[in-house]
N, C-alpha and C positions, 0 to 999 in steps of 0.2 A: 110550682114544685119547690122552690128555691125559698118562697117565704114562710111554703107549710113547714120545711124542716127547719129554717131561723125559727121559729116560732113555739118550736119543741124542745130549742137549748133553754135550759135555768135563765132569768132575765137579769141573774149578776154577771156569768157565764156571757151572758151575749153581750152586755157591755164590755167586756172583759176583748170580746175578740172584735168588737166592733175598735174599740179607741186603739188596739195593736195595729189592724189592718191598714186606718187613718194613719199612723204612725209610718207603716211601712211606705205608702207614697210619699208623706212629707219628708223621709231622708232622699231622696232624690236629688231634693232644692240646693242644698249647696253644692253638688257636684254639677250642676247645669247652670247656676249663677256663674262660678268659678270659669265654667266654657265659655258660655256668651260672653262677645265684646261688647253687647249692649252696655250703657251705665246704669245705675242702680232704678230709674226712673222710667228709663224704656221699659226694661222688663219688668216693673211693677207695673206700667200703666197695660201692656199688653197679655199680661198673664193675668190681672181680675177683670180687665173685658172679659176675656178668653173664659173665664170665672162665673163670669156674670152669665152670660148666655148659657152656660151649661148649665150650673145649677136655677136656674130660671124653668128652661126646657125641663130639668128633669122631674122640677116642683109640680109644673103642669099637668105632668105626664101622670102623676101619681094623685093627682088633684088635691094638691096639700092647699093651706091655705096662704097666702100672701101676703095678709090682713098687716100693715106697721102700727103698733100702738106707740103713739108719741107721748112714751113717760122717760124720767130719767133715765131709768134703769136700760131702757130699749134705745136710746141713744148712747149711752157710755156702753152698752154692749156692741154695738155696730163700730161707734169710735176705737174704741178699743183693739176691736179686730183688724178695722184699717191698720192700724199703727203696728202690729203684728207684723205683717207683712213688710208695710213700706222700712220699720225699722231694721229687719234681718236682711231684708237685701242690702241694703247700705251697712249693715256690719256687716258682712259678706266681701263686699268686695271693697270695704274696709282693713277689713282684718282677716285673720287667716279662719277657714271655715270650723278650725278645731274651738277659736275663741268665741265664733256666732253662738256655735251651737250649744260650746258650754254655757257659755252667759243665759242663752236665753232660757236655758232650762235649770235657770235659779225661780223658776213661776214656782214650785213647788214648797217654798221657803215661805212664800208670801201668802199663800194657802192654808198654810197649815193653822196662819193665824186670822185671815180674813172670814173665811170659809165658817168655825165656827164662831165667829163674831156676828156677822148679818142672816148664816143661811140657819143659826140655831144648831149645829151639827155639834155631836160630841167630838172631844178633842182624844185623839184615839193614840197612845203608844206606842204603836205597832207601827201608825204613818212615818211616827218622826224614828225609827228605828231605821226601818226601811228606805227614809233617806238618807240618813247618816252614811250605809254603807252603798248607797247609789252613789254617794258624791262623791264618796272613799274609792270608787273604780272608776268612774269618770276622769275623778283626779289621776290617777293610775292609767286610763288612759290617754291622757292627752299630756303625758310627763316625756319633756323635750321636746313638745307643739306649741305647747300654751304661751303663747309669749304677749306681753302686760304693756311692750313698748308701745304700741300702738292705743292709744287710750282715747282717739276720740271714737275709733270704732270698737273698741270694747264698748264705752258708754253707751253704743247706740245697740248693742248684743243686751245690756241691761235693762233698756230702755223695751226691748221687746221682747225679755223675759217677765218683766213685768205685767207691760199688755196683755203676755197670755194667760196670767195668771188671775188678772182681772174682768178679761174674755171668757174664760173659763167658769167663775164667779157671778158674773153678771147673767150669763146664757144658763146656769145652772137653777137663778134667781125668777128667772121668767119662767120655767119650766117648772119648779116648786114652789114657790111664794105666789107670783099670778096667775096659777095654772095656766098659760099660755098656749092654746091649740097648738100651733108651728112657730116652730123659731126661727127657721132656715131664711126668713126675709130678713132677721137683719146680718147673717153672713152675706145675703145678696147685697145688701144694704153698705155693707164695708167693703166690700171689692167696689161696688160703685162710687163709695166717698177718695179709695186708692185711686180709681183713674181724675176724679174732676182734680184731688190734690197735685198729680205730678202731669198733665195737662198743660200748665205754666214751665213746665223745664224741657218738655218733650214735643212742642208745635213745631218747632223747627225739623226736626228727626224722627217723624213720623215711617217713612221710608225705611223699610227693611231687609236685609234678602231671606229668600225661603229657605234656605236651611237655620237660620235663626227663628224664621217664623212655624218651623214643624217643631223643635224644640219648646218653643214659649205657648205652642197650642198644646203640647205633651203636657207642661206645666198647669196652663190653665184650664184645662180639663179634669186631669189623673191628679197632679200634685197638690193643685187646693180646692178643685171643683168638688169631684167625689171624693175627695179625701174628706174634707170640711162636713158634706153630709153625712158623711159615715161617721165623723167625731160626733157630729148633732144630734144623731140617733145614739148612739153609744152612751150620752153622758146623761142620757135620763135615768140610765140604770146603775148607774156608780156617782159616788161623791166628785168634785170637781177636782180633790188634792188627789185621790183615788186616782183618776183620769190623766194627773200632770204626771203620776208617776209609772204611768203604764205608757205614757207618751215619752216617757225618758228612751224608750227602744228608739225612737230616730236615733240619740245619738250613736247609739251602737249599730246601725243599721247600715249607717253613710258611708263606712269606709269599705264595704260590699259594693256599693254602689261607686267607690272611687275605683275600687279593685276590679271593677266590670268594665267601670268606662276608661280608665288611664291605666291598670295594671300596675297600681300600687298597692303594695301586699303591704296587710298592718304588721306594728312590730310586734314584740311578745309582751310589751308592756298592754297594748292595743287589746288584743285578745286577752290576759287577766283582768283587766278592768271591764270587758264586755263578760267573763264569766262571772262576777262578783254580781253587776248590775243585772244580768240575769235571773240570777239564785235569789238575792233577794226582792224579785220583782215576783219571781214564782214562789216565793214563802209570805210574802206579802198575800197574794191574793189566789193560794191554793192548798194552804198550808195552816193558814191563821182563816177558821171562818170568821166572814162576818157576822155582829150579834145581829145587828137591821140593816135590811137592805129596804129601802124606798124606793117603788119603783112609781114615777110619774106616764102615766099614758098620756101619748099624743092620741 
């Protein structure tokens, strides 16, 4: 019932709500980093196990394929995604979650120039329009949060806003350049390279209690498990710079989720910069048609 009617939306349209949906679990993570007194290693290592066996099961279930092709391109995509990860937790509990999240959604800067470098894509006006005034309310909201003192966890907020932009690129590469059946092995592929990395810092502290452990399965489930598949599917039907900019809704999403779980209300700078980054997210891609849309089937 559920895939006859996905199947009836426009295949921009369903990218469109696919990479939102993906978005809406990924604001979660820094409000449940920030709880957990894990350190950054624990709950990397136990939230892509957690990762691992979900999206594994759910591959199964749907009998996609598995298949790793060992070229560049399939390893700097898996690499890539590790470092995602393992980097925003460590800016996280680094830095203050305003600065993770801004940093790491500078991927769309790097996009706008890689993306038609390798993937052949016209370089389109309307993207760099549409960031300018995302970054313009970003900025707006995170004015009187954003603080710079902290510079080895910003670097490391940079360090995987770039991964994702490169995650992004490389996954979007496999899917239109090598027509690629399934891509979803090498997301399983990078949650598995996160636990053998942090493995060396976490043998000792294996041992958890369960209320940390229902939390980090919330996470490794919902926050990257299905989330990651639903970006995976989403981003065959939109550009990758497309996708970083519809995935900018985390940052405006998080302080809902701060506001659910701690009952902090955003300020009024918080909410201008969530309407600015809105409006132009929905003039971006409701407003300005695209001339081509490519859609790559799995």
């Amino acid at each position: 019932m559920l895939s006859k009617f996905i199947s009836k939306i426009p295949p921009h349209n369903r990218g469109l709500i696919f990479i939102s949906f993906a978005a809406l679990l990924w604001s979660s993570g820094g409000l449940f980093i920030k709880v957990l007194t894990l350190d950054a290693f624990q709950i990397s290592f136990y939230r892509s196990l957690i990762a691992v066996i979900t999206i594994t099961l759910i591959t199964l279930i749907r009998k996609k394929s598995l298949k790793f092709e060992f070229d560049t391109v399939s390893v700097l995509c898996s690499v890539s995604y590790a470092f995602i990860l393992i980097l925003f937790v460590i800016a996280t509990k680094l830095t203050t979650a305003a600065n993770a999240i801004f940093l790491q959604f500078t991927a769309p800067i790097y996009l706008l120039v890689l993306e038609p470098l390798f993937l052949k894509t016209k370089f389109e006006k309307r993207n760099l329009i549409a960031l300018i005034f995302c970054f313009a309310g970003m900025t707006l909201f995170f004015f009187g949060k954003l603080d710079m003192s902290n510079i080895q966890g910003n670097l490391f907020a940079i360090g995987s806003g770039i991964c994702f932009a490169l995650f992004s690129l490389f996954l979007k590469w496999k899917k239109q350049i090598h027509k690629t059946e399934s891509t979803i092995i090498y997301i399983i592929a990078g949650n598995f390279l996160v636990c053998l990395f942090c493995i060396p810092f976490i043998y000792d502290k294996l041992v958890i209690e369960l209320n940390q452990l229902i939390i980090l399965c919330f996470m490794g489930i919902f926050q990257i498990g299905i989330s990651y598949i639903i970006f995976n599917e989403g981003i065959k039907y939109i550009s990758a710079t497309e996708s970083m900019i519809i995935a900018m809704l985390e940052a405006v999403l998080n302080p809902v989720w701060v506001f659910i779980g701690v009952g902090e209300v955003p300020t009024k700078y918080s909410i201008a910069g969530s309407i600015i980054i809105l409006l132009a997210i929905i003039w971006r891609n409701f407003f300005v048609s695209p001339k081509e849309i490519v859609e790559i089937a799995e």
